[in-house]
Each structure stands twice: as C-alpha cells, then as structure tokens.
ROPAMAR-783399 format. One record per residue (C-alpha): x, y, z; residue in three letters; residue number from 1. Coordinates in steps of 0.5 Angstrom, whole numbers, plus 500, padded with zeros to 3 digits. Each point is the difference from the previous one (the first is absolute). Example, Ala and Ser with C-alpha at 12.3 -4.5 7.8 and 13.67 -1.06 7.14 Angstrom:
# residues 2
[node [525, 491, 516], ala, 1],
[node [502, 507, 498], ser, 2],
***
This chain:
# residues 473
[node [525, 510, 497], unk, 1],
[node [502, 504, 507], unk, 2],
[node [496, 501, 506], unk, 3],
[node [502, 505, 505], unk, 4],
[node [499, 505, 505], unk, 5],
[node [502, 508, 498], unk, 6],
[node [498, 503, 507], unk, 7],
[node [505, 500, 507], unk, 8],
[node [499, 494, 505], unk, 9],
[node [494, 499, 503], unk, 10],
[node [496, 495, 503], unk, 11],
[node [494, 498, 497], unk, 12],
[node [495, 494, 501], unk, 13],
[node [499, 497, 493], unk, 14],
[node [501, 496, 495], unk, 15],
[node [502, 503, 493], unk, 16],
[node [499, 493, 495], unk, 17],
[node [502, 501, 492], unk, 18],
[node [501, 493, 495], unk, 19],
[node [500, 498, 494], unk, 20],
[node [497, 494, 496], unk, 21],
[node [503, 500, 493], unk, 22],
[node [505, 504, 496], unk, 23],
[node [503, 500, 493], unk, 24],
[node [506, 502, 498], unk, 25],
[node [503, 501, 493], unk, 26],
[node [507, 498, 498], unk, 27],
[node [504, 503, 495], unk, 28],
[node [507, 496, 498], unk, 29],
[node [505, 506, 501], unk, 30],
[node [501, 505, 506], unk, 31],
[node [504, 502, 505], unk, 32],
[node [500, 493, 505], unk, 33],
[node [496, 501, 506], unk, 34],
[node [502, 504, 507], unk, 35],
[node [503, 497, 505], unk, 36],
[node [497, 499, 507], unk, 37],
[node [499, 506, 504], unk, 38],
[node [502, 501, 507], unk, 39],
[node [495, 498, 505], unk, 40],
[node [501, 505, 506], unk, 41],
[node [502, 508, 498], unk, 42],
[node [502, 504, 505], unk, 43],
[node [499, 506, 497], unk, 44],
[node [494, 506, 499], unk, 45],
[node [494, 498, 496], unk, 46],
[node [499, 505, 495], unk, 47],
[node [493, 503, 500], unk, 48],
[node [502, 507, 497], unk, 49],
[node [498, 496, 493], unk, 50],
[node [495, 505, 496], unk, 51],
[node [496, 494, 498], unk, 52],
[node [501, 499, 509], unk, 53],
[node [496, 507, 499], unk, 54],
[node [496, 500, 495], unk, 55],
[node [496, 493, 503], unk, 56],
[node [499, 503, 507], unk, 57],
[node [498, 506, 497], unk, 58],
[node [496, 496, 496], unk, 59],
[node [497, 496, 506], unk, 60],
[node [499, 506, 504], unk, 61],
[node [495, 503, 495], unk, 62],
[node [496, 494, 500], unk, 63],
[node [500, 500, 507], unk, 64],
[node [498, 506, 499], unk, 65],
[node [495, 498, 495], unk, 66],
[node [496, 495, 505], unk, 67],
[node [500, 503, 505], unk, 68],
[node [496, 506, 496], unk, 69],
[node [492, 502, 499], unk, 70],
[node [500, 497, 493], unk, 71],
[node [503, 493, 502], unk, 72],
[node [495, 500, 506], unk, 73],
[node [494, 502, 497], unk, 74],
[node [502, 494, 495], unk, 75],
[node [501, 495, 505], unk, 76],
[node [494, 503, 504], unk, 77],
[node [495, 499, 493], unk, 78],
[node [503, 493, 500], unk, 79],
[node [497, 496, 506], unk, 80],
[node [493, 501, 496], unk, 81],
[node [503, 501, 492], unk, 82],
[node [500, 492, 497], unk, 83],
[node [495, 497, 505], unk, 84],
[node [496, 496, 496], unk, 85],
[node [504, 498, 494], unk, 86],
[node [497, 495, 496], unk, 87],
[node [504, 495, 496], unk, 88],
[node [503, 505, 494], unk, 89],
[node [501, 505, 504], unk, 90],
[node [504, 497, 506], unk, 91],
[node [504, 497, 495], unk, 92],
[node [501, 507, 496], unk, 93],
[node [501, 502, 507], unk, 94],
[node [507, 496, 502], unk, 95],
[node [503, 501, 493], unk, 96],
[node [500, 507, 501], unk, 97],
[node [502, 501, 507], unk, 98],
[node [505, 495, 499], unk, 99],
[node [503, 499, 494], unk, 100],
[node [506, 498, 502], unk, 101],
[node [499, 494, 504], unk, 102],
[node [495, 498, 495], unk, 103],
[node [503, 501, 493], unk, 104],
[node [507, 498, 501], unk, 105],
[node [502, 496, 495], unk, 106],
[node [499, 492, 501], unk, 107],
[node [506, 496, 499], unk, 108],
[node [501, 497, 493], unk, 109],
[node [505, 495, 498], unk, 110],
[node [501, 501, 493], unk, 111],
[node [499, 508, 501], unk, 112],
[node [504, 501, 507], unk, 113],
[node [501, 508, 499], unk, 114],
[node [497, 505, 496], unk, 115],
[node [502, 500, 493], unk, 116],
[node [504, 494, 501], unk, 117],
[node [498, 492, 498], unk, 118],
[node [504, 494, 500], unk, 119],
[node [505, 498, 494], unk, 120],
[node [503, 494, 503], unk, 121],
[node [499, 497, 507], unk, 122],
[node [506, 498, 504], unk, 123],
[node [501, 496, 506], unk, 124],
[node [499, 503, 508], unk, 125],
[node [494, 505, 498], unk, 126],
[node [504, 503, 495], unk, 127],
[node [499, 503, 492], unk, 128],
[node [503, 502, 495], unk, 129],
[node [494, 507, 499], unk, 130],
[node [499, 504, 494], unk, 131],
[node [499, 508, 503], unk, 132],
[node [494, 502, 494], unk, 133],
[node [501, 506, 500], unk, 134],
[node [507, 500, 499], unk, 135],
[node [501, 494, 496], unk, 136],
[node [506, 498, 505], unk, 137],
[node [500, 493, 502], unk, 138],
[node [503, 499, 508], unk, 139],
[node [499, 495, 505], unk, 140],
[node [495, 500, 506], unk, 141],
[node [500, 497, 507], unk, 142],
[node [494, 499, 503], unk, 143],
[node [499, 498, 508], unk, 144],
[node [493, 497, 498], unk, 145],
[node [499, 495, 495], unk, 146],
[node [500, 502, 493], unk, 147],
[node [498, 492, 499], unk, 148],
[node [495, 496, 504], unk, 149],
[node [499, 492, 500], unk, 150],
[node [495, 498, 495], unk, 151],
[node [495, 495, 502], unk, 152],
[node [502, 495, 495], unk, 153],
[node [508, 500, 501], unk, 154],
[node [505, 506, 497], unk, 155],
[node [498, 507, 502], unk, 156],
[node [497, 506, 497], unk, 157],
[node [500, 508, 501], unk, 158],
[node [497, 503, 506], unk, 159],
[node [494, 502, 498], unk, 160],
[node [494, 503, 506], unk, 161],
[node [495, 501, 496], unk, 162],
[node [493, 496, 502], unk, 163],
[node [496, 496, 497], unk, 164],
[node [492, 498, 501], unk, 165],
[node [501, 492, 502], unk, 166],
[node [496, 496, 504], unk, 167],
[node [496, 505, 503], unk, 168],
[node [506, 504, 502], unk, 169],
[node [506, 504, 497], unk, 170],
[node [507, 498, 501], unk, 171],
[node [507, 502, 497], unk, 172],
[node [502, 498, 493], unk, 173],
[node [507, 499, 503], unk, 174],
[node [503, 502, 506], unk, 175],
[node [505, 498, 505], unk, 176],
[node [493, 496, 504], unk, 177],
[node [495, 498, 498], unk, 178],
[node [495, 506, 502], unk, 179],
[node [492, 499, 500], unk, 180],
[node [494, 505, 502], unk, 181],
[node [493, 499, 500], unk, 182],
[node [497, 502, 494], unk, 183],
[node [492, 501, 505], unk, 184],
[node [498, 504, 505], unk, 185],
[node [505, 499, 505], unk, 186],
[node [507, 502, 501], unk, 187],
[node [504, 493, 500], unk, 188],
[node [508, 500, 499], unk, 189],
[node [502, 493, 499], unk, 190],
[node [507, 497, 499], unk, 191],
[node [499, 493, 498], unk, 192],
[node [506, 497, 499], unk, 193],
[node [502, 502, 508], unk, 194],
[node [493, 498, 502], unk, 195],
[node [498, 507, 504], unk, 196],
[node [495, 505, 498], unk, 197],
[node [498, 507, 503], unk, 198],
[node [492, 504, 499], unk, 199],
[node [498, 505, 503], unk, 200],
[node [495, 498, 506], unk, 201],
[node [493, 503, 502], unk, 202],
[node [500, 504, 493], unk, 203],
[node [494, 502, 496], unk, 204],
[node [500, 496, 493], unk, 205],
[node [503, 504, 495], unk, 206],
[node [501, 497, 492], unk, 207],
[node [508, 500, 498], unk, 208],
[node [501, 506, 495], unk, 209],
[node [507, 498, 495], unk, 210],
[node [503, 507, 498], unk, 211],
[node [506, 500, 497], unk, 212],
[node [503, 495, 504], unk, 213],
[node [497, 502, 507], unk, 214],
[node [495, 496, 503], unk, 215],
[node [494, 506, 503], unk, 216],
[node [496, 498, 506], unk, 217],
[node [495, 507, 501], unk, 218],
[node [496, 499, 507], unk, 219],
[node [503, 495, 504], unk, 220],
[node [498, 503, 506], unk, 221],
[node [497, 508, 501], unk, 222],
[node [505, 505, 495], unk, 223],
[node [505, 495, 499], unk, 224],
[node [502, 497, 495], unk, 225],
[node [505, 493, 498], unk, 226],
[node [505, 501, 494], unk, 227],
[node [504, 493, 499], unk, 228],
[node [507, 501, 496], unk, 229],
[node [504, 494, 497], unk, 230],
[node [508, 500, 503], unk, 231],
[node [504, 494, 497], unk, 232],
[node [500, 496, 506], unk, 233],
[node [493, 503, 503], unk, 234],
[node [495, 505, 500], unk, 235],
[node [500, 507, 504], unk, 236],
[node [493, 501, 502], unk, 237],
[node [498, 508, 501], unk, 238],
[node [494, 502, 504], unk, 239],
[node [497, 508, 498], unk, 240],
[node [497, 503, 507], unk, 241],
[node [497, 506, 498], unk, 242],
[node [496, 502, 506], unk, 243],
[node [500, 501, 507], unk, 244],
[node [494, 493, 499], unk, 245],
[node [504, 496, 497], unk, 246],
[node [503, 496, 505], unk, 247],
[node [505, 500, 504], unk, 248],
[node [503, 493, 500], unk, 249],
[node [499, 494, 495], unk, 250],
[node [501, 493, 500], unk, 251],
[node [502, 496, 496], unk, 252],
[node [499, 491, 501], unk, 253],
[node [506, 496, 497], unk, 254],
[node [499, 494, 499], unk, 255],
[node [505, 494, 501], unk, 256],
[node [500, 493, 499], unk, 257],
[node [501, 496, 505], unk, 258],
[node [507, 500, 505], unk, 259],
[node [501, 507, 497], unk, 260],
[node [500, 506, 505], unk, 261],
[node [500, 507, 500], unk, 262],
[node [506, 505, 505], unk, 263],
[node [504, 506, 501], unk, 264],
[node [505, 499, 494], unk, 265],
[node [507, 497, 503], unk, 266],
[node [507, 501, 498], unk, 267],
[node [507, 497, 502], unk, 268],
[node [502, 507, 499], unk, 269],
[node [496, 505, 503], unk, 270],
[node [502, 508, 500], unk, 271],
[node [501, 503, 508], unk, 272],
[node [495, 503, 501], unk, 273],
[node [496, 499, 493], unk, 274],
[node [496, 492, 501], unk, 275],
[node [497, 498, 494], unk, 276],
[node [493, 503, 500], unk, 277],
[node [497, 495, 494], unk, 278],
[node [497, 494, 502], unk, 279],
[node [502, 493, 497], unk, 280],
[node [496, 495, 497], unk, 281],
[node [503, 493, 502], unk, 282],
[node [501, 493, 501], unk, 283],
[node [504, 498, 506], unk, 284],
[node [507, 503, 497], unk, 285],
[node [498, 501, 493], unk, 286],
[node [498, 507, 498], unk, 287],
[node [494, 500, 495], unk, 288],
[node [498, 508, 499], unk, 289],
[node [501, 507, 503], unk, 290],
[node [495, 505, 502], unk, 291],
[node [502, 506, 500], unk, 292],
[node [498, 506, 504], unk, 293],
[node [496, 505, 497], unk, 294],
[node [503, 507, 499], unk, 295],
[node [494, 506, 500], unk, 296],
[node [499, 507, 498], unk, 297],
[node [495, 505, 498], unk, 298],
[node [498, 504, 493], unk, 299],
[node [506, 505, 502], unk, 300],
[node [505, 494, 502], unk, 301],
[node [501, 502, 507], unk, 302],
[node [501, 492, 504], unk, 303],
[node [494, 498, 504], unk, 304],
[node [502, 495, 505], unk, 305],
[node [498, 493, 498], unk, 306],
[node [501, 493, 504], unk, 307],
[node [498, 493, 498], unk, 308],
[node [501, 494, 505], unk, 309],
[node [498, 493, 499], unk, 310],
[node [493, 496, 504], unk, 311],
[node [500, 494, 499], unk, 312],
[node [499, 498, 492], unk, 313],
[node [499, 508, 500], unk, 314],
[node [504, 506, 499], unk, 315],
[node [497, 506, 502], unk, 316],
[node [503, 506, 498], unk, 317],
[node [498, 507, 503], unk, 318],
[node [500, 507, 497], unk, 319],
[node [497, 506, 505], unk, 320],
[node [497, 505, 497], unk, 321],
[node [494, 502, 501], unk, 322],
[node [502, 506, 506], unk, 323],
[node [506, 502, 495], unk, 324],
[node [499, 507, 497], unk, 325],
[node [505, 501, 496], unk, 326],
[node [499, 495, 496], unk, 327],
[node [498, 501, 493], unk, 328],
[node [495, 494, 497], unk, 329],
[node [501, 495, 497], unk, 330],
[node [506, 496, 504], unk, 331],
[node [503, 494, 498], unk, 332],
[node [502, 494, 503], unk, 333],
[node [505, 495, 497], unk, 334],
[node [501, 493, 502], unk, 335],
[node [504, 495, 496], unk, 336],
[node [500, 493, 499], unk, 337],
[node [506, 495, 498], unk, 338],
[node [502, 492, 499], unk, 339],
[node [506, 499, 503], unk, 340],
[node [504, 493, 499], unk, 341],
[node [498, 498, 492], unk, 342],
[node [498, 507, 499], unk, 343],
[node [505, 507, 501], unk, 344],
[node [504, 494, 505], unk, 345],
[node [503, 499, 494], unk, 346],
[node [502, 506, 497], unk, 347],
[node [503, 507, 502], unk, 348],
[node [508, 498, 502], unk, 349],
[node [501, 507, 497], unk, 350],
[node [507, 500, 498], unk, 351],
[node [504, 506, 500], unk, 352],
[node [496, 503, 506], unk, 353],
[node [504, 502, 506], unk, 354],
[node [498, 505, 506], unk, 355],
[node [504, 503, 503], unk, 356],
[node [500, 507, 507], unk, 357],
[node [503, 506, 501], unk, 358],
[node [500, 503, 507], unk, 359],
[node [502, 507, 499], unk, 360],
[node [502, 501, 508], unk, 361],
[node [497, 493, 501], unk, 362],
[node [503, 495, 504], unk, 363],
[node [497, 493, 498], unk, 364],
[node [503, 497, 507], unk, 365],
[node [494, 503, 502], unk, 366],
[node [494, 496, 496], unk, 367],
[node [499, 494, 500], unk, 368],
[node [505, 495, 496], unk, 369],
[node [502, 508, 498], unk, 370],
[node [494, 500, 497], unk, 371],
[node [497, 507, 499], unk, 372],
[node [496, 499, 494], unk, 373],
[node [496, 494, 500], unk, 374],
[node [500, 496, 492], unk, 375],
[node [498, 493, 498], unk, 376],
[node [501, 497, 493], unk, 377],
[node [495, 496, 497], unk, 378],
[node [498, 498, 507], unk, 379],
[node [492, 498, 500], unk, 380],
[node [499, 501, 507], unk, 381],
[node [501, 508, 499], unk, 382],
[node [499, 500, 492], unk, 383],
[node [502, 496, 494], unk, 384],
[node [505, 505, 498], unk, 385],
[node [505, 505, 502], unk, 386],
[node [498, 503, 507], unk, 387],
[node [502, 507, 503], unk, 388],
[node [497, 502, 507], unk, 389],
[node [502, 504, 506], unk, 390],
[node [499, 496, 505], unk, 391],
[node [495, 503, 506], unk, 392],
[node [503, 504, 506], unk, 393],
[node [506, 501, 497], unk, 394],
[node [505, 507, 501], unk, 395],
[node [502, 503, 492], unk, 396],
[node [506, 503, 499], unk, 397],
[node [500, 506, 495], unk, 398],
[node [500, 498, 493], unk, 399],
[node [501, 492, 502], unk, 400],
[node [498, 497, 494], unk, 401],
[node [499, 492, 497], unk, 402],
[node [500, 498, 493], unk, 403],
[node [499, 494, 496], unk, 404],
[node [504, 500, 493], unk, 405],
[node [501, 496, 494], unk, 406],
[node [507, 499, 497], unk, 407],
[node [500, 500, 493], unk, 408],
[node [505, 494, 497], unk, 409],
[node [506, 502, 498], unk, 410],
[node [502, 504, 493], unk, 411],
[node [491, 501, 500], unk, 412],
[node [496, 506, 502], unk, 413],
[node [493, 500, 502], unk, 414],
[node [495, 502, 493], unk, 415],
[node [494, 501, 504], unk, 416],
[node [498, 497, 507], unk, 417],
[node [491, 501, 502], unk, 418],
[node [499, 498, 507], unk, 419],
[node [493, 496, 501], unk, 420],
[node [496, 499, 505], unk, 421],
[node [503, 506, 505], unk, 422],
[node [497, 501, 507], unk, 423],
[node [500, 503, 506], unk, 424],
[node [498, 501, 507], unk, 425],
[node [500, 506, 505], unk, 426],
[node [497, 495, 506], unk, 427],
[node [501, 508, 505], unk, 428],
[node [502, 506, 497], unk, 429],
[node [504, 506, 504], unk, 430],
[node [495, 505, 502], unk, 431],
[node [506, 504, 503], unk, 432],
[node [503, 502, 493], unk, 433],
[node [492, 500, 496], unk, 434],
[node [502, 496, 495], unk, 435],
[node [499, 493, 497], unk, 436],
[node [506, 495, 503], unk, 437],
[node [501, 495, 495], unk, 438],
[node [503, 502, 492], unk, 439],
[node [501, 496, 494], unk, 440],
[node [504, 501, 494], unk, 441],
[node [503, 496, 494], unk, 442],
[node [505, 501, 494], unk, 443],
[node [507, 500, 498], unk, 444],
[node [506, 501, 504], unk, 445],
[node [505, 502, 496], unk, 446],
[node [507, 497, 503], unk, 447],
[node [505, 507, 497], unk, 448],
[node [496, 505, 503], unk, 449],
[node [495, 496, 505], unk, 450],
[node [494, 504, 498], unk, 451],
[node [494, 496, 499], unk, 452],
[node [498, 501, 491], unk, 453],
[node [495, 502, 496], unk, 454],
[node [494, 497, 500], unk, 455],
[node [499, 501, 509], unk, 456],
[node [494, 498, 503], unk, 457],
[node [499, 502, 507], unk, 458],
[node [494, 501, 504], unk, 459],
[node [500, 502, 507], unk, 460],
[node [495, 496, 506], unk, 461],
[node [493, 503, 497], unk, 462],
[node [502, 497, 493], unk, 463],
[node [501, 508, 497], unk, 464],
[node [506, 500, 495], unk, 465],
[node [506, 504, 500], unk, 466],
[node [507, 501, 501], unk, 467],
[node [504, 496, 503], unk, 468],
[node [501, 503, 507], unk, 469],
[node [507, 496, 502], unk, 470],
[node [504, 503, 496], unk, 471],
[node [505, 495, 495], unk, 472],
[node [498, 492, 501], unk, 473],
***
C-alpha cells in the first residue's frame, strides 16, 4: 500500500490522511522468500511517463471535466430539493443506493474471514488453516483483527457482529467488545464493559430498523438520517445529509461514569506538523475509547470539510453545507467509535508490517526527525491500524512516495490478501492543479518486477475507480 505525490514540489496547506484497520493475508507453503528491505531515499527521477500514470490523469480530467459540465450541475442543482422529506423506507432506500459502498461492505466474520474462504483448523496468534471454496486449496490465514473473541463464560468463540434483540437493545453476537445499541427511538451506542456510551442529542425520536446487520435511524433531525454499523472493536456511526435544511452541525452527548473524561486524543509519539485529531475517552493515564474525526463527502464523492471538537461530556461535529453549490445530495458524514484498552488495545501488533519513504530529490535533513511522510502503526491517538499522512505545511518532491508493505515469511507467497475498513481524508485539496489531493490504492506488489498484480483496486480522492496513476508499487 503506497501513498505519494506524482506532481513537481510545491507547497500546499493540507493534510492528505490514508488508514487502514484490518487486513487478511493468505499464505501458500512455497514461493520465492520475500524481498529484502528497500532503500530509504532515492536520489534519482520518479517516473511519471507510466501509461497507467497517463491514463489516470486522463481519466481525472474527464471527470473533471464532467463536474464541472451543465449535466453535473443540473444535477447538483435539482438535488438541494430532490430527497426532502423521505419517509423512513425511503430515506433508507436512499442511503443504500447513494452509498452502497460504505454501507454494504462486508461485515467481518470470524468463521468465514474472506470471500470464498472458511476456517478449517485455528491456530494460534489470529492464524488459520482457510479452505479457499471455490478452488478447494487449503492455506493459512493471518488476520489483524480478531478471528476468535473471549466468550462470556471462559474459552473463546468466532467473531461473529451480527445483532441480536435482548433486553430491549441489539447487541453483537460476538465481537472483540461488548457492543449495545438501543432497540427504541433513540440513538443510543453503548460500550458496557468500558462503562461509556455515546447518543445522538436533541434528535427527533426515530424507531431503530435492523437491515441486514446495519441499524437505520430515518429522521433524526431535518433530511437527515443515522446508520449504526457494528466494527469488531466499536461501532461507525453515519449521518445522511440530504439538504441545504438538514443541519449543519450535530451533537452527540457521551456519557461517562464518574472520574472519566473527554479530550484531544494524546500520543508519546505525534507526527510533526499532524497532531492527533481524535479525541480520547480517559481515566487519568488510562485510555478507555477513541472518537475518530468524521471524513464527509457528497453524491459524487467530492470531500466536504467536516470537523468535530469536543464541549464538555459532548462532542460536536460540523459539516458546512448549506451555501455550497457544488454539492450534490445526500452527503455522508462518518464518525467512528471504538474501546481501547481491553478492546482493539489488545489486538493489531500487525507483524510483518514495515513502512518505509522514498525521497526522489529529497533531503530528509530537512523534515522533522526526517520525517517527509507522516505514518503510525496501531497508535490509537491517530487510528488503530497503519496510518499514512502528508503532514500539513510541508513542501513534495516530485514522485516522493510513502509505503507500508507486508514481508511474506520465508519460502511462502501471498495466496490472497483483502484489505478492510480502508479510509481516507483530503482535509484541503490543491485547487491549483484541479483535482482531488488525497489517493488510495491496494493490491499485490510483485517483489521480481515491482508491479502491483491483479486483482488492483485504486481510487482517486472522489472514491472513483480506476488505474493506478503512480505507476509500479
């Protein structure tokens, strides 16, 4: 996985986030052992003449192109007043076609962990022997989240996230923490072992609707809508803007037990000119959960700005909208919700991950610690997974690129390898060059030719898919 900049040095005020909660990777038993590190600086000429480099900002031009046409505008246009007043089906109906991506992703299971795959035989260290169905090859799996969770009377069992009525309240079947959402009226999240929960304040009453995993909330406010998806450690909760009357900004109270509090999330490692923007659930020293900051975008998955700031026992997170005309409605806003400490505090040691920067013309003397590229590895304060980021206020070298990658053990080959819960954030983009600043893309580097195999997905910063535009991994 490989973040960087394909455009000569400029400076730029952004900050370009890409992260990374959970990957399974397949182990076949032979294969050439994996490559040996790269270098950390390169000196030489990034190579933009790639055809794939070509293609996709050919392909970035058209849809540039095709924004800013009279067809995209009549759409955006007819949008402000297109999906007032949605009842409940509707407003649902709605979500799922606008953003079926975010909301049909695949829910994590511990007994089937990929497509087409179930486990044979566990192993220790979230490890599996995997039984490929379509194929009918046997392989081992390692997974950064859990494929097992503590069971309530000793043992362990599969992760399992579906939701179950009890009490009044649906909770998960088995996940990495106790999860409970309120089964009433009300948006109500609640994390029993850690003692906090967080609801949706000053909100109409909206009775909960289970839907395939997913918990609907229709009409919370004016043209807005909340979606609550179990994650193994949390919950990610999505609000559904759908006009300039929807609100601006939404609270959200977080209920604490006594001697815990709210704050900025705090890290003894914090990347120069990146500090953590989550905030942190906390008593004293000890970190209880994470909020994370909500990344927001329209229809036609064009960034908003979007920021959430803590008051109090209340977080609110704000999302300007109503004076932007090139939006296109509904847009989505997605906060997420996690337990640290017993929770993903004891997960995500993701061996075998290593990061490392290449500094086409570059002198590292120059940054911070020689820090061009900002990156974390399952540090809550930023995201409980691997992190990349170009830190704000900083000058890009022309091809400079950043890259976390997974070494194979030795005399194995990766099988398959499915990435989850993939995220990423263009906080300010370069209006300068007419495109999106922030990129992601995901596949299999191949260590012999250094080409990214089949099957590659790459999306540029409006979530659009295509050819990866910076050439080989």
């Amino acid at each position: 996985m490989r973040m960087g900049m394909g455009w000569a040095g400029w400076t730029a005020a952004f900050a370009v986030t890409l992260s990374l909660a959970g990957t399974t990777i397949v182990f076949a038993d032979k294969g050439k052992p994996a490559k040996a590190d790269s270098v950390q600086k390169d000196t030489g000429t990034a190579d933009v003449s790639d055809p794939d480099f070509a293609e996709g900002m050919r392909a970035a031009r058209e849809r540039a192109e095709r924004l800013a046409g009279p067809r995209s505008r009549s759409r955006r246009e007819a949008s402000r007043t297109r999906h007032r007043g949605l009842d409940s089906r509707e407003a649902v109906a709605l979500a799922r076609a606008t953003f079926d991506l975010e909301l049909d992703n695949r829910i994590p299971d511990g007994t089937h962990p990929a497509p087409n795959m179930k486990v044979v035989k566990r192993l220790p260290g979230e490890r599996a022997i995997v039984e490929d169905t379509e194929r009918g090859e046997r392989v081992m799996l390692h997974s950064t989240l859990p494929l097992e969770v503590p069971e309530a009377g000793g043992g362990t069992e599969p992760l399992d996230l579906s939701l179950e009525r009890s009490g009044g309240a649906l909770v998960t079947a088995a996940s990495g923490v106790p999860l409970s959402i309120d089964d009433g009226d009300t948006l109500d999240v609640k994390f029993p072992d850690a003692g906090f929960a967080i609801q949706l304040a000053d909100s109409r009453r909206s009775a909960a609707e289970l839907r395939d995993g997913r918990v609907f909330f229709a009409n919370v406010h004016r043209d807005a809508d909340a979606v609550v998806v179990p994650k193994p450690f949390g919950a990610e909760i999505f609000i559904q803007v759908r006009s300039p009357e929807s609100p601006e900004s939404y609270r959200f109270d977080v209920d604490l037990p006594p001697g815990v509090g709210l704050r900025r999330a705090t890290t003894d490692d914090p990347i120069p000119n990146d500090p953590p923007r989550a905030l942190e659930i906390h008593r004293g020293k000890e970190k209880l959960g994470f909020i994370y900051p909500p990344v927001a975008y329209d229809a036609d998955r064009q960034p908003i700005e979007s920021t959430m700031k803590a008051e109090g026992d209340e977080i609110v997170i704000a999302v300007p909208h109503r004076e932007n005309e090139d939006l296109r409605y509904p847009l989505l806003v997605d906060p997420e919700v996690i337990q640290w400490g017993r929770g993903a505090g004891n997960y995500g040691d993701w061996p075998n991950w290593n990061w490392f920067q290449v500094l086409y013309g570059g002198d590292s003397a120059f940054y911070p610690n020689g820090r061009y590229f900002g990156s974390a590895r399952n540090n809550p304060a930023y995201y409980y997974g691997l992190y990349h980021s170009l830190p704000t206020h900083s000058s890009f070298y022309n091809g400079a690129y950043a890259e976390w990658y997974f070494r194979a053990p030795a005399n194995t080959y990766v099988y398959r390898a499915i990435f989850g819960d993939q995220g990423h954030s263009a906080f300010w983009c370069a209006p300068a060059i007419g495109r999106g600043c922030s990129r992601w893309f995901h596949g299999i580097s191949n260590w012999d030719n250094t080409s990214w195999q089949s099957p590659v997905t790459y999306r540029n910063s409006s979530g659009q898919p295509g050819p990866n535009p910076f050439g080989p991994a």
